[in-house]
N, C-alpha and C positions, 0 to 999 in steps of 0.2 A: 640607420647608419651602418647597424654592422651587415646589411645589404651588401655591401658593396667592400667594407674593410674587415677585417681581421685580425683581433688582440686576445692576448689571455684573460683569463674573467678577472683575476688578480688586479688589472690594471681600467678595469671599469668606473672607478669615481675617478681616478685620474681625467681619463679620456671624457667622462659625462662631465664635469668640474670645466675641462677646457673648451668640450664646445658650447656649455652655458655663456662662461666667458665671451666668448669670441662671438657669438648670438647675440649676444646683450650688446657689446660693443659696436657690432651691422647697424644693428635696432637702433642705437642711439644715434650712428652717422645718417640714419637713414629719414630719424625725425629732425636733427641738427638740418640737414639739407632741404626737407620741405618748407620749415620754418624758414629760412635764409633764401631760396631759391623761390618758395612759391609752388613746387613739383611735388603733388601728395602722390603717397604711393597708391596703388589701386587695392591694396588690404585693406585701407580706411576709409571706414563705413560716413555717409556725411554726415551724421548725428557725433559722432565722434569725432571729425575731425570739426566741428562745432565747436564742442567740448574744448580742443587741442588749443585751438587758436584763443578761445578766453582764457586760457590757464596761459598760454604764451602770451597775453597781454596785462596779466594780472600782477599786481607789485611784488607779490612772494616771490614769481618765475624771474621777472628784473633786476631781484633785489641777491636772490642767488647768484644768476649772472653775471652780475656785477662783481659780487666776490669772488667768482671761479677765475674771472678776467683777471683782479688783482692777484691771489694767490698765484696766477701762472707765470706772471711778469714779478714775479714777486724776487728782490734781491736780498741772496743769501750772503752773509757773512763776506760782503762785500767782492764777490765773485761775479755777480752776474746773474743776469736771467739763463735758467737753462731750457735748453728745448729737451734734454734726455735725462729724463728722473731716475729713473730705475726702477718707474712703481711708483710708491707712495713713500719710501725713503728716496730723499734728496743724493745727486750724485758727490756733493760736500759731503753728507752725513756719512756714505759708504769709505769716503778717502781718509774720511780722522778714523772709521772703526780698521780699517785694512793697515793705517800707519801703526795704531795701539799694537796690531798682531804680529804685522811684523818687522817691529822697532824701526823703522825707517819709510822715509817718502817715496811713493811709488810715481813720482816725479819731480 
């Protein structure tokens, strides 16, 4: 990586931290779409994607699923399904701590 880009070394778990992140997040769209689509990547060895597909039909993998389904559609405090979290706090949760700070509705 630093091939090609250039940062001060100060700023190295920043930079390693974000592209772990955003690696992991590829990876995951990238098995979310063969499972869904059918389209394994060519990294996956077929003993492994053996492996893949019985753990994608196993009740642990459904029974996760199932939950991440509901928690996503999940309505908060009578607001609504959100599509923009902020993360893993709630965009409700950011608007009552932003009102406590600064005494007023930020809409």
């Amino acid at each position: 990586m630093q091939k090609y880009f250039y940062w001060r070394p100060e700023h190295d778990c920043q930079i390693r931290r974000n592209f772990e992140i955003r690696g992991a997040k590829q990876l995951k769209n990238m098995f979310c779409y063969a499972r869904k689509k059918g389209k394994i990547p060519k990294f996956i060895s077929p003993d492994n994607l053996e492996k893949l597909k019985k753990y994608w039909e196993s009740e642990d993998f459904k029974k996760r699923s199932a939950t991440g389904k509901t928690n996503r559609r999940s309505d908060v405090d009578g607001v609504g399904p959100s599509l923009h979290t902020c993360g893993v706090i709630p965009m409700t949760e950011w608007r009552r701590r932003f009102v406590r700070i600064s005494f007023g509705p930020i809409f």
